[in-house]
N, CA, C and O of each residue as an XYZ file, in Angstrom:
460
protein
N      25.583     38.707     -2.578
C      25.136     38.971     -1.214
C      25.765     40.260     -0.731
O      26.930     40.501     -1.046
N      25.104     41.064     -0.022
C      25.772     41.954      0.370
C      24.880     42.633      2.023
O      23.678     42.432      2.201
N      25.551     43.225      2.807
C      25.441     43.302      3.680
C      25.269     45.141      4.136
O      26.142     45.978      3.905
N      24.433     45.317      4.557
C      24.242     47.060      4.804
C      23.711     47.065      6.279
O      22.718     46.558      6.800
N      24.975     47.998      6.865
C      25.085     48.687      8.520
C      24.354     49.908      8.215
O      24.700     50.365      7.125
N      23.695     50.411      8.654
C      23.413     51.470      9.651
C      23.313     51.859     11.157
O      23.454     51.097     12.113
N      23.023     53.285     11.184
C      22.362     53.632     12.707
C      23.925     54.063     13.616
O      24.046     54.296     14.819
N      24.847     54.056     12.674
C      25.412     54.664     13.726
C      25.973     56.627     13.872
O      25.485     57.393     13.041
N      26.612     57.001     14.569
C      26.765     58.513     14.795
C      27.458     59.225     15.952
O      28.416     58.869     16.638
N      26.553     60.563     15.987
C      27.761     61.009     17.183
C      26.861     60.720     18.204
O      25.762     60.589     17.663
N      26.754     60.532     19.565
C      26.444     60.488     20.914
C      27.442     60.759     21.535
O      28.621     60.508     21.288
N      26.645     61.653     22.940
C      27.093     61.633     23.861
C      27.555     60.686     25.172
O      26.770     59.881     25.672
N      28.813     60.865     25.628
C      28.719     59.576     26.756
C      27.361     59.731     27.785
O      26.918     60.708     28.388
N      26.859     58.158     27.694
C      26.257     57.795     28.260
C      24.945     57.884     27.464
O      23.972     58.142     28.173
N      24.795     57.791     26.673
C      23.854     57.901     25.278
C      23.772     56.375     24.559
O      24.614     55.485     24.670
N      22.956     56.347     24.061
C      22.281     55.032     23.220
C      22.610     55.341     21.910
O      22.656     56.467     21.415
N      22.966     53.658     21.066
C      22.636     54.108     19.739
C      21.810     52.255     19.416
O      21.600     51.428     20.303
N      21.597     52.131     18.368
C      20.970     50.591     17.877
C      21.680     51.090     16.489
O      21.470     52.097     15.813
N      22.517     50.107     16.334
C      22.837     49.594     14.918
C      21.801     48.455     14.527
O      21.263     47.622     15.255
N      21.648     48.724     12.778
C      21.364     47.944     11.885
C      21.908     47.370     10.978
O      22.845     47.995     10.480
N      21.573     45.911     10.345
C      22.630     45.083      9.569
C      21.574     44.363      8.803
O      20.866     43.528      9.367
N      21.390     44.764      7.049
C      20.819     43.442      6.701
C      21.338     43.067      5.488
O      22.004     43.681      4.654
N      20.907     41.933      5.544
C      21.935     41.141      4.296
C      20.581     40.915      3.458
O      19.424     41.021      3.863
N      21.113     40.528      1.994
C      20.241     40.875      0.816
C      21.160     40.427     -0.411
O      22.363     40.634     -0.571
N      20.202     39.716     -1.277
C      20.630     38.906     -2.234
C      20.319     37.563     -2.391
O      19.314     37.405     -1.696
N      20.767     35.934     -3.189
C      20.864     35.115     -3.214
C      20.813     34.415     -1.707
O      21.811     33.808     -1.317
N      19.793     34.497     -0.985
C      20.704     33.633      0.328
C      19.857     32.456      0.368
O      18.659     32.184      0.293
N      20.895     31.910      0.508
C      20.129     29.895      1.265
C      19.528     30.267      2.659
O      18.315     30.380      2.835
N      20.375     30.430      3.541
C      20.777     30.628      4.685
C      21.477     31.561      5.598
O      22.281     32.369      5.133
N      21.350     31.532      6.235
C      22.019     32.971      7.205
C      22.423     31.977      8.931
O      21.733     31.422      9.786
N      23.568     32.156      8.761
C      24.193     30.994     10.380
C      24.520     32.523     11.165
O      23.993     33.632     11.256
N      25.777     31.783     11.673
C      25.843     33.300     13.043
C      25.864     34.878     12.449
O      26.536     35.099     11.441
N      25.064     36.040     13.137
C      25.575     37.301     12.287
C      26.369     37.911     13.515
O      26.207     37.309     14.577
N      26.950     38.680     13.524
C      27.866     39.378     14.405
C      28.358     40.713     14.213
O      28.124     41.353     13.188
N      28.911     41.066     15.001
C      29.380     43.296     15.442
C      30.929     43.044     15.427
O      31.605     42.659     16.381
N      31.244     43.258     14.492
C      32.958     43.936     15.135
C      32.921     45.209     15.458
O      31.904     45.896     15.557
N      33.990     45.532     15.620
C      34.471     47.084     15.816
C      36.356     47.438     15.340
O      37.261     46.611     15.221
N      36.393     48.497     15.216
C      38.088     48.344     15.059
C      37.764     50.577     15.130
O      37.009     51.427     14.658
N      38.909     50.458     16.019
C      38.963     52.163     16.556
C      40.568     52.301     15.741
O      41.096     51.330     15.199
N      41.191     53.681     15.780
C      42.236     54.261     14.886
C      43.331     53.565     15.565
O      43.472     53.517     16.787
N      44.208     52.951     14.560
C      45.596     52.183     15.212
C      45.144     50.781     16.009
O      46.003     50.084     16.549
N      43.719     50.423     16.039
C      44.283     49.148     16.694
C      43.211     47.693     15.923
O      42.493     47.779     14.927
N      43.386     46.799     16.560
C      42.544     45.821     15.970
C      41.564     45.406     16.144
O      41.105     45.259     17.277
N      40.864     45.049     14.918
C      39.361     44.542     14.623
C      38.693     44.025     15.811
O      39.240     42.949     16.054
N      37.703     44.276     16.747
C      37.807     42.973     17.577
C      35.933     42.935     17.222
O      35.141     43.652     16.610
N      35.859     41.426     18.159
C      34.524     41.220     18.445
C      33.594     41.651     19.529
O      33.676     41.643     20.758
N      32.763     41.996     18.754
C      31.720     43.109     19.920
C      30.653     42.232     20.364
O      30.341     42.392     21.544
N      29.719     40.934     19.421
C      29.074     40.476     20.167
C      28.559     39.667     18.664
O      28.549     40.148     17.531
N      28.193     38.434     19.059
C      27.620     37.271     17.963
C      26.280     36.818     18.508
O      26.047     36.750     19.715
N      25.563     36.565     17.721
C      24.358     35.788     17.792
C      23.914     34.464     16.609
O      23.572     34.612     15.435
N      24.065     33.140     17.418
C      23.364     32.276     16.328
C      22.710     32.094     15.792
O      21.751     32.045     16.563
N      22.146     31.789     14.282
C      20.713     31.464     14.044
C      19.837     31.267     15.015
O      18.827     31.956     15.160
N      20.263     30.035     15.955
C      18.862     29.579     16.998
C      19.004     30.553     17.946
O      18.537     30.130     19.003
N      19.494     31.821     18.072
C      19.404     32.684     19.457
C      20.474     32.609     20.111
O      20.576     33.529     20.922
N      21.507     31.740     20.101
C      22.503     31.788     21.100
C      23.556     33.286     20.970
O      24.160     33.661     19.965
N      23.521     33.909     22.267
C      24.544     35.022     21.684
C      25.734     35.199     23.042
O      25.936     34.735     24.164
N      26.145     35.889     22.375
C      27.865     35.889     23.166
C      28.209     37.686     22.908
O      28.379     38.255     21.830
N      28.231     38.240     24.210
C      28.584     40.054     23.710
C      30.143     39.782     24.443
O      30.634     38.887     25.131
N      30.511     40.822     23.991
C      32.261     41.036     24.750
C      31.632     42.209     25.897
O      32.493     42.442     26.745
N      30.144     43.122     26.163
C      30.341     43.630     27.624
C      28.647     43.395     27.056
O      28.279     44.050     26.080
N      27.933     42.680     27.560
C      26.916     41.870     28.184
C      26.040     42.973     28.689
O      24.888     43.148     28.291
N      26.743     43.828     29.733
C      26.031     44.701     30.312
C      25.592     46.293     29.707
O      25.079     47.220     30.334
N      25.861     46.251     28.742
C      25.996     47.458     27.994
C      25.454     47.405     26.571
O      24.810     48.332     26.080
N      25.819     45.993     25.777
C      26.109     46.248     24.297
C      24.495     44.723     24.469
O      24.477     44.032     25.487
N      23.606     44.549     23.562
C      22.864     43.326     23.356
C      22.653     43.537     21.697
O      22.367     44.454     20.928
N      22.960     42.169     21.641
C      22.695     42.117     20.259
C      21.253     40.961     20.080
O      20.685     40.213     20.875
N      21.085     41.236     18.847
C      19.020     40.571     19.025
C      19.268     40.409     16.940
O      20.283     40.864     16.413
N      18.531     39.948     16.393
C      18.027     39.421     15.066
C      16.752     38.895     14.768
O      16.107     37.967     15.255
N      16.519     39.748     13.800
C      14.990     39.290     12.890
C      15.499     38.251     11.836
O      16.406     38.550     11.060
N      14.950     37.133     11.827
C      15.377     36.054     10.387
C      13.968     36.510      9.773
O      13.916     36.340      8.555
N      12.963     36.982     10.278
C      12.639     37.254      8.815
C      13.046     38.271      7.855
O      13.124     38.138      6.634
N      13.294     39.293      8.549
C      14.002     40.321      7.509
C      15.724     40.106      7.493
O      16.369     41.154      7.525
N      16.337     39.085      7.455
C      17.658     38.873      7.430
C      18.780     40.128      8.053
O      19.728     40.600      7.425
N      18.299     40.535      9.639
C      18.976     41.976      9.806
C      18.958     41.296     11.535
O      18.289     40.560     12.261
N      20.110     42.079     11.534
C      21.089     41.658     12.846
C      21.325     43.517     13.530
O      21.664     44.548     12.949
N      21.034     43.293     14.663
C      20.982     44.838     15.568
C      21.867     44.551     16.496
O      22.296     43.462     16.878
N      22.198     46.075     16.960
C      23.031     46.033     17.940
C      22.214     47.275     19.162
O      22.304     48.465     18.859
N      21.800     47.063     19.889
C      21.899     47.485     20.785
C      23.020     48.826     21.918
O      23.215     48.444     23.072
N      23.139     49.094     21.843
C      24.350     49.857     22.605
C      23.845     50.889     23.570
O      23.225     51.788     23.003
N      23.922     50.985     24.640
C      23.548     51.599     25.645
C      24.702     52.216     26.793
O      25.703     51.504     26.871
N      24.702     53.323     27.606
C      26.208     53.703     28.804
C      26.988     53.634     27.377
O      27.747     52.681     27.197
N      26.846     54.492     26.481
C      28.593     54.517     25.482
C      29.090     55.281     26.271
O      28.580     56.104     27.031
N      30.742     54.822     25.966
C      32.077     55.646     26.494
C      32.551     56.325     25.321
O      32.109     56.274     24.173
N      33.398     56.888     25.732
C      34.739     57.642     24.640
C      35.012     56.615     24.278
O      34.247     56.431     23.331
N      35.752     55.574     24.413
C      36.904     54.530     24.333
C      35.699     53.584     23.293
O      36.236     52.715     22.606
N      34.343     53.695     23.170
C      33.701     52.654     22.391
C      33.979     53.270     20.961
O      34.034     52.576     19.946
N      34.124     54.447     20.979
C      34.116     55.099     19.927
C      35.115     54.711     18.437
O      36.328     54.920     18.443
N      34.553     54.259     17.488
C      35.042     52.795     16.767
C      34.153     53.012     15.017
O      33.179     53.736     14.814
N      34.746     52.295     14.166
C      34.174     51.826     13.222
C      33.369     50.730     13.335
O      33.987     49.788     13.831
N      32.168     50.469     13.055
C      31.407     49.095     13.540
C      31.086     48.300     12.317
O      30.537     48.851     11.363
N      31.402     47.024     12.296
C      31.155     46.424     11.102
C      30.008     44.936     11.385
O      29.922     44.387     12.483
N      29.500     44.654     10.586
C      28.810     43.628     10.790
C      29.510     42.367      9.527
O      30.179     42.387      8.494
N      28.912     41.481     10.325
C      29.707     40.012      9.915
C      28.471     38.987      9.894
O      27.704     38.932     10.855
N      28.307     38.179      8.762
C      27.281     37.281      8.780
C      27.967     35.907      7.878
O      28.616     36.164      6.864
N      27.791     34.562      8.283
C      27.847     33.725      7.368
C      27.018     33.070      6.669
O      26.436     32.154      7.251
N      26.788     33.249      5.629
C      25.801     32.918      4.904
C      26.525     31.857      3.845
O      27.633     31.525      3.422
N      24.856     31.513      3.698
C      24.858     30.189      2.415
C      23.849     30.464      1.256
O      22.654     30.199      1.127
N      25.019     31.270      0.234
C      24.755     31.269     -1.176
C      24.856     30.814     -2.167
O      25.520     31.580     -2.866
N      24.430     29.522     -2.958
C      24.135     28.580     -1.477
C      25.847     27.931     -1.096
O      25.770     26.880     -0.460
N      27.251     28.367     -1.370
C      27.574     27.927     -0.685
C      28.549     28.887      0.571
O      28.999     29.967      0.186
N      28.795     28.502      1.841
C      28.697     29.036      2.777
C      29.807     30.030      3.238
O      30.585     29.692      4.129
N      29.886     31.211      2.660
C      30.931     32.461      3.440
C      30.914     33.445      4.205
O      29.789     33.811      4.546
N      31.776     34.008      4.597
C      31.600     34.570      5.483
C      31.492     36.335      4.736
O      32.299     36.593      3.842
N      30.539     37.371      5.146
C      30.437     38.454      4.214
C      30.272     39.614      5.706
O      29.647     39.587      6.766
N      30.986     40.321      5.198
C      31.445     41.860      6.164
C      30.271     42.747      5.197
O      30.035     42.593      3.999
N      29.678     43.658      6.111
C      29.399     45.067      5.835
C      30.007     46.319      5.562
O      31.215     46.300      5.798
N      29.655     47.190      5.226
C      31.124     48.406      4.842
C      31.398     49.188      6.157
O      32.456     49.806      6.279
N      30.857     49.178      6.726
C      30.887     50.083      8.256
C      30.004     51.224      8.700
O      29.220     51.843      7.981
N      30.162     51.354      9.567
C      29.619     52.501     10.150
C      30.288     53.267     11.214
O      30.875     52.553     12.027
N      30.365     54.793     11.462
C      31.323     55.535     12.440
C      29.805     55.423     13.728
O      28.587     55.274     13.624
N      30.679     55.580     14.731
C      30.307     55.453     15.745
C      31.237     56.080     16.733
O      32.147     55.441     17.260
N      30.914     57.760     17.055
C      31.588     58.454     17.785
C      30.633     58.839     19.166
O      29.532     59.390     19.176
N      31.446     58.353     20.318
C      31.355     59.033     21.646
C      31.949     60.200     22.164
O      33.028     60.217     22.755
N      31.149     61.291     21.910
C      31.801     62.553     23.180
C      32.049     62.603     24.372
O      31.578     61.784     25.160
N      32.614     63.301     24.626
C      32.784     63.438     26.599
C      32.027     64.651     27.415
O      32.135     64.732     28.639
């Protein structure tokens, strides 16, 4: 199984980007997929999850939406108003069942905000 990010780059603040995430290979199943992020010196965090059935959870709601196609096994991110401070490595996270059930990271993507 493996997992491939795109879509991300440089923007300007207050600029849009949509990340892409799809997973590919052996899969049973595909449960929650999700966005981290992790910027220079600090830690990984969570940017926003979505369940199989639709349920999703962002860390800023008003800015960042995350959305998923199950038929093409690919998880987006949305991002809209970027700051400097979003400016981050973005990784995607999916648990899947091959068939049995782990959790599989993407390699990343840069994601730089100017001022």
């Amino acid at each position: 199984v493996q997992l491939q990010a795109s879509g991300g780059g440089l923007v300007q603040a207050g600029g849009s980007l949509r990340l892409s995430c799809t997973a590919s290979g052996s899969i049973s199943s595909i449960n929650a997929m999700g966005w981290y992020r992790q910027a220079p010196g600090k830690q990984r965090e969570l940017v926003a999850v979505i369940t199989s059935s639709g349920f999703t959870h962002s860390a800023d709601s008003g800015r960042f939406t995350i959305s998923r196609d199950n038929a093409k096994n690919t998880v987006y991110l949305q991002m809209n108003s970027l700051k400097p401070e979003d400016t981050a490595v973005y990784y995607c996270q999916a648990n899947i069942a091959a068939p049995r059930e782990s959790d599989y990271w993407g390699q990343g993507t840069q994601v730089t905000v100017s001022s």
